[in-house]
N, C-alpha and C positions, 0 to 999 in steps of 0.2 A: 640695660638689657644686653647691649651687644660686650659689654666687658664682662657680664657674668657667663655669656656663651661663652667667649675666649678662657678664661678662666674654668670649665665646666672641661672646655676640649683639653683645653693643658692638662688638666687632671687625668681625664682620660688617656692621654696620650703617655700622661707619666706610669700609670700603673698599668699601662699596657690594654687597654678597655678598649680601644679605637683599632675594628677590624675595620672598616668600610667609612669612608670619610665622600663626602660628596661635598656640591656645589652646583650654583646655578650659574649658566653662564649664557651670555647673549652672542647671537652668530646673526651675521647677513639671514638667515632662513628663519630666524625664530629662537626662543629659548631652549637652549640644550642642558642636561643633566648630565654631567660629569659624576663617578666615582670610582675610586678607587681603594685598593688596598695594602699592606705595606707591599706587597710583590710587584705590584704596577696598576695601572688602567684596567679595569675589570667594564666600567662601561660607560657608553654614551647613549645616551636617549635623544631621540632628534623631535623637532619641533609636531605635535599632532599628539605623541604621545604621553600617558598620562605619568608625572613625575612620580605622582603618589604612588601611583602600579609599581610602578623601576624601582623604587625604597624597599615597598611590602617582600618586591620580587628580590630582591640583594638580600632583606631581612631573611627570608627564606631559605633563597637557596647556597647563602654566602656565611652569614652572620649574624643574630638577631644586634648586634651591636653596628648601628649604623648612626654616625653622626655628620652635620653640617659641618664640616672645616676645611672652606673655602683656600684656606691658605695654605693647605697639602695640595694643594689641586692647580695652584699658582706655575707651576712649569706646564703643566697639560693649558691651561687658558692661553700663557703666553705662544708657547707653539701655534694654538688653532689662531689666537690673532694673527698672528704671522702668516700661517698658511693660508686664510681669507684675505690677507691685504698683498696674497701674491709673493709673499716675500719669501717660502720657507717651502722646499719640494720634496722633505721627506722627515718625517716625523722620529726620535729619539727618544721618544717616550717608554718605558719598561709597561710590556704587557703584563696581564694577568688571564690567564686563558681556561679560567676554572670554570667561565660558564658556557662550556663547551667540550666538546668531548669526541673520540672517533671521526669517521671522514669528516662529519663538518667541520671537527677544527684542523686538518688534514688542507680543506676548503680554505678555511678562513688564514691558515698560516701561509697558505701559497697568494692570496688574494694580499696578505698585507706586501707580500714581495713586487706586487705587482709596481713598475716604476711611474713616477710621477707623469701627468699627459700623455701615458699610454694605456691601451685597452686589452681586454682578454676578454675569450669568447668564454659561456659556461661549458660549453666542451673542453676547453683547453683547462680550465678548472677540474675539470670529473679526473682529466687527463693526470694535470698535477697532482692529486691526490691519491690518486692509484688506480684510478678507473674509469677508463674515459667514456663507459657506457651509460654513466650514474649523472647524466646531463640533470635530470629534475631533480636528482640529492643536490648538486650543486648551485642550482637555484635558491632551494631550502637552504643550504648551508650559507649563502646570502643574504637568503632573509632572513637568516634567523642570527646574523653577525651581533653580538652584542655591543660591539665596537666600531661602530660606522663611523665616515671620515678618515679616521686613524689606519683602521683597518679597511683600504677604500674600494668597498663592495658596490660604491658609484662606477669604476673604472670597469666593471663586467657588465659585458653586452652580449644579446643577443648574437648568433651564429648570421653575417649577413651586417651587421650593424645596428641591428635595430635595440631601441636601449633595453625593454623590460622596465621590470619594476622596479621601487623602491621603497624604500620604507620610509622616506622624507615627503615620497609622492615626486611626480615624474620634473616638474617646476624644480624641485632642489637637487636632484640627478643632473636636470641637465643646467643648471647655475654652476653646479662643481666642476660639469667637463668642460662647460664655455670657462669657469677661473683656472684652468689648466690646459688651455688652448688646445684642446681634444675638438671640440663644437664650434 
């Protein structure tokens, strides 16, 4: 079975068929869904949510051509191992930023800048962006990062300190600020 997928994907891959290539991949928190496209990382899905949804939702809003091919995905896993074992404090991965659009990804491009074991308040996000009054767009544009970790919408906090939310739930926020000596 697994050499007729390989073979299934090479095919795809040769006649150009393979827009969205994904994987599943294991993290300290939980299984995460990887995928991407030929441009870059278009997303991560973190542990709680449902993989099948993030497919349907990639089918939809990306490409109804979505396949398993683990082995495009190989430099993104290698990185996140890295960055979970401490080793690796700023990601080189090519984005894909198509599932995003206006201030939120205005958000979410200043949020990727943000440096490794440091924090940014969602004010200073609205700020980045172009509007530092749009404190709950910035929130939204958080939660709604299609690319978490990578893009590390862990690293924004509340005005004061306090963490907010997340979308891993508050256990894997604050596991990532304690692996980056933030906590």
């Amino acid at each position: 079975m697994k050499e007729a997928l390989q073979r299934f994907t090479a095919r795809a891959e040769a006649e150009d068929l393979l827009d969205v290539a994904y994987a599943r991949v294991d993290s300290p928190f939980g299984p995460l869904l990887l995928a991407a496209t030929p441009r870059g990382l278009v997303r991560v899905s973190l542990p709680g949510y449902d993989p099948e949804e993030a497919l349907a939702d990639l089918a939809t809003r990306v490409s109804p051509r979505v396949l398993e091919a683990p082995e495009r995905l190989d430099e993104a896993r290698r990185e996140l191992d890295l960055y979970f074992d401490g080793k690796l404090t700023e990601f080189e991965l090519a984005i894909d930023w198509q599932l995003t659009g206006g201030f939120r990804k205005r958000v979410q491009q200043a949020i990727a800048r943000i440096p490794y074991g440091k924090t940014r308040s969602y004010t200073e996000m609205a700020r980045s962006a172009g509007n530092e009054r749009a404190v709950r767009a910035a929130g939204t544009a958080c939660g709604s990062n299609p690319i978490p970790i990578v893009v590390p919408c862990h690293r924004v906090l509340r005005s004061g300190g306090a963490l907010g939310g997340y979308g891993g739930g508050l256990p894997m926020k604050e596991g990532l600020l304690k692996l980056e000596g933030i906590l």
